[in-house]
C-alpha positions in Angstrom: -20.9 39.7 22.1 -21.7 36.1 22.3 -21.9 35.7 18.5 -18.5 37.6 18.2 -16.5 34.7 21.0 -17.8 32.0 19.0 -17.2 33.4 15.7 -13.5 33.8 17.1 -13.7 30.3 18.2 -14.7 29.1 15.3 -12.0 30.1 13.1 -9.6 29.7 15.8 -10.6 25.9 15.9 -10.2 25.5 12.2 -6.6 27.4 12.1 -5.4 24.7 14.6 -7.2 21.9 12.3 -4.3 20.0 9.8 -5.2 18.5 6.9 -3.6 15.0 6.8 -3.8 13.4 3.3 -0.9 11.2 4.5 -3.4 8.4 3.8 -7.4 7.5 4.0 -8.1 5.5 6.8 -10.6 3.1 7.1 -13.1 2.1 10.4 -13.7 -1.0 11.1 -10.8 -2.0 9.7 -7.6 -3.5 11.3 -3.9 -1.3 11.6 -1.0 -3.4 11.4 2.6 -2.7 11.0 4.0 -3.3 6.8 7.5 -2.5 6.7 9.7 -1.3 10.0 8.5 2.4 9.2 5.3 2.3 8.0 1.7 0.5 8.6 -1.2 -0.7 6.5 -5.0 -1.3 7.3 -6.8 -4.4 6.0 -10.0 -5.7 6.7 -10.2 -7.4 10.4 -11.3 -10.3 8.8 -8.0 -11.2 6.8 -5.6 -14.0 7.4 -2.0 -14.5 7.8 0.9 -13.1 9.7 0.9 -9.5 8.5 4.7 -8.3 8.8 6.6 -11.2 10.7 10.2 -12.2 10.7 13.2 -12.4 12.6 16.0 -11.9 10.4 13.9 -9.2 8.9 10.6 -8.7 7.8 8.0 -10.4 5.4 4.3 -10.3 5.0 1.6 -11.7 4.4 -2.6 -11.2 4.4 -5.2 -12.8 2.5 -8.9 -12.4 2.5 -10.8 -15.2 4.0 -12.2 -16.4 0.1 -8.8 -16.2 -1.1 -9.8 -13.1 -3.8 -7.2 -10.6 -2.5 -3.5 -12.0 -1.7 -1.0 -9.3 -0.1 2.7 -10.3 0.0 6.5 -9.2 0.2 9.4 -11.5 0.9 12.5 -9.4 -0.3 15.5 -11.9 1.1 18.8 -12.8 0.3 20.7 -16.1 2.2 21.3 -13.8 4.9 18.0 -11.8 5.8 15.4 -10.2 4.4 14.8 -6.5 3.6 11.6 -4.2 4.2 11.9 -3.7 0.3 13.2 -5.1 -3.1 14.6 -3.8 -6.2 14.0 -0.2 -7.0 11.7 0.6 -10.2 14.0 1.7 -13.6 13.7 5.9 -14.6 12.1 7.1 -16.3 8.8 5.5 -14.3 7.7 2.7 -17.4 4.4 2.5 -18.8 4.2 -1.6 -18.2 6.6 -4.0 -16.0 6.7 -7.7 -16.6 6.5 -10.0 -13.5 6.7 -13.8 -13.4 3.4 -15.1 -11.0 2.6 -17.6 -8.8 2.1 -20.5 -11.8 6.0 -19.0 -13.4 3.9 -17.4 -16.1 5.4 -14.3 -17.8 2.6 -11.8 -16.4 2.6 -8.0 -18.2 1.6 -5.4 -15.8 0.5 -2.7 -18.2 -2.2 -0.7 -15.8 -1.4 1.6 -13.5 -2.8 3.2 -10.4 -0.6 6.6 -8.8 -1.2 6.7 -4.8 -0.4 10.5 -3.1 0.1 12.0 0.1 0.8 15.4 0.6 0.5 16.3 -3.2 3.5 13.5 -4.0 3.2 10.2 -5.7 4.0 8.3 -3.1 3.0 5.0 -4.6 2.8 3.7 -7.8 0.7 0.2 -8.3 1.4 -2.0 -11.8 -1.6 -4.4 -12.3 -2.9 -6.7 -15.2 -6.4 -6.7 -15.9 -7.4 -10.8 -16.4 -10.2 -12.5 -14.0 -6.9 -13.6 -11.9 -5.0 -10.2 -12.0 -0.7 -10.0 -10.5 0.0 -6.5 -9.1 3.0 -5.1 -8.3 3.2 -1.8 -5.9 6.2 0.1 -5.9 6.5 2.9 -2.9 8.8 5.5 -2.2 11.3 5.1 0.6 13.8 7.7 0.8 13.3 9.1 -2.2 13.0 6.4 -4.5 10.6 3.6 -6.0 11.2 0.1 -4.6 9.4 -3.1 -4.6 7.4 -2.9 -1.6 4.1 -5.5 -2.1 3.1 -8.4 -4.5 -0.7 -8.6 -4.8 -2.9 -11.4 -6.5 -6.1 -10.7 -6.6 -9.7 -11.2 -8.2 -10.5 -8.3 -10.8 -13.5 -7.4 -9.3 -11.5 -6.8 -6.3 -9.9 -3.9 -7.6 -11.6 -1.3 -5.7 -10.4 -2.8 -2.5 -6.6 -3.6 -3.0 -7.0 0.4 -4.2 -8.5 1.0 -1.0 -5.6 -1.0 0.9 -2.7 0.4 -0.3 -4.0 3.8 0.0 -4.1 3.4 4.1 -0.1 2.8 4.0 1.2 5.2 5.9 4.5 6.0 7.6 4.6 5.7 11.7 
């Protein structure tokens, strides 16, 4: 009888169990609001503001050595907006940005990000020691410019491990 409650139990436990693959989230590190309707996780030890602003929002977060640099500031001479520009369809196979130095910079990797079996995300990056990434996320049913990264190569896995906390609130 006492095997047959907890067998009952047990599979009662697991129907009432939701898979979330909204995101992977991370212990030990820190969640902070990114746009007005969603929020990020970073390491606690980062710098900067996070999402700040008063005539909209911006952001910024940088890792103490300065090897991962996280950044949006999507502004007109009025305010600023949570995104920028949406990404062209079809979805291209490279984008061309202009970096911190004004170098022409040609994004031509790309990294897909999914919640809830939709690509939710989709992350341009070049591959040089000093690498300019791009992410695009999907608000409201389309791409837009939602984060300019900078970052150190070997840092990959992390910025990968960054953007896949985002998550709406």
């Amino acid at each position: 009888m006492n095997k047959i409650i907890l067998f009952f139990l047990l599979i009662f436990s697991l129907i009432g169990c939701e898979k979330n693959d909204n995101s992977t989230l991370i212990g030990g590190w820190t969640e902070i609001d990114f746009k007005s309707n969603y929020t990020i996780q970073v390491p606690k030890t980062y710098l900067g503001y996070g999402m700040n602003g008063f005539e909209g929002n911006t952001f910024s977060k940088s890792s103490p050595d300065g090897k991962i640099q996280l950044s949006y500031l999507y502004c007109n001479s009025l305010s600023c907006f949570d995104f920028g520009n949406s990404l062209e369809f079809p979805i291209p196979t490279s984008i061309q940005i202009q970096n911190n130095y004004s170098e022409i910079v040609t994004l031509n990797h790309i990294e897909y990000f999914q919640q809830n079996s939709q690509t939710t995300g989709i992350f341009y990056f070049s591959k040089r020691d000093t690498a300019n990434g791009r992410l695009y996320w999907k608000d409201n049913g389309t791409f837009k410019d939602a984060l300019e990264v900078e970052f150190n190569i070997a840092k990959l896995d992390t910025v990968n491990k960054i953007i896949g906390t985002i998550r709406r609130k």
